[in-house]
N, C-alpha and C positions, 0 to 999 in steps of 0.2 A: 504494500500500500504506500503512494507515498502523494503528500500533499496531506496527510490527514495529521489531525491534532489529536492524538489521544489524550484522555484525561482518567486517571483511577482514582475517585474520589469521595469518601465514605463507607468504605468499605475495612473488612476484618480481614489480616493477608495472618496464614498461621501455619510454621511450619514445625513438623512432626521428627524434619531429620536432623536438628540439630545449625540446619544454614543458616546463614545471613541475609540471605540476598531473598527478597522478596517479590523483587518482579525485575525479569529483565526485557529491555527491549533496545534495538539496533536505533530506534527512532527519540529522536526527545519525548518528553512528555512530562505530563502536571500530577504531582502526589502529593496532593493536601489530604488533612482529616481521616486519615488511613490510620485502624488500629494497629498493630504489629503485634505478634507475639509466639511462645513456643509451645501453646498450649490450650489448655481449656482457660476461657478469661471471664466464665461467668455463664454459662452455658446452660440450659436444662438439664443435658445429660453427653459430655462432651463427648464420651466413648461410643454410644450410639449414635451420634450424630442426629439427636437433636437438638438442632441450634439454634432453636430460641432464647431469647433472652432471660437471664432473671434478673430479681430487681436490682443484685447488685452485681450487677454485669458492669466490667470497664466501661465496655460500649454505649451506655447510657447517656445520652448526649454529648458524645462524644464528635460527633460528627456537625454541631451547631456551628453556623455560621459558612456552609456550602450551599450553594445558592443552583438552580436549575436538578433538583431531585424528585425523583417518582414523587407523585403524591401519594402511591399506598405502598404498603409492603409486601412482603411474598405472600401472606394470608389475607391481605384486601386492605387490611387496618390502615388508617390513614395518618400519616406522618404527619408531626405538629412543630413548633418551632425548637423544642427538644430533641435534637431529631438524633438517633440514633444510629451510629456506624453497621454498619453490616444488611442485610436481607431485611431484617425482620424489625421491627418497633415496637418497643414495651410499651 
């Protein structure tokens, strides 16, 4: 692709092996409001993989202050000015 602007923003990057590096790409790009971590960070039940939040999930408005996001989350629920990093919205 080239000419395009990517942008990862609001989102939970979580890696299992031990790495650093969380996203790579050959092209520039915008990494605001990105959670990072090695792990479960607050999760419903981070070993099965679900990844809802709980209430005291890092990601809890974590992500405020990103501007052009979904209005709802991966279950409909509609994102508020708290807006929360990842898929989902507490």
């Amino acid at each position: 692709m080239t000419g395009v602007d990517l942008n990862f923003l609001g989102n939970i990057l979580i890696r299992t092996d031990g790495g650093t590096e969380f996203i790579f790409s050959g092209l520039a790009y915008t990494d605001w409001y990105n959670l990072s971590g090695n792990g479960d960070i607050g999760f419903v039940n981070f070993a099965s993989r679900d990844l809802h939040l709980t209430i005291a999930s890092e990601a809890i408005g974590f992500a405020v202050g990103i501007e052009n996001y979904p209005e709802a989350d991966i279950d409909g629920d509609l994102r508020d000015a708290i807006l929360d990093a990842g898929a989902d919205q507490n």
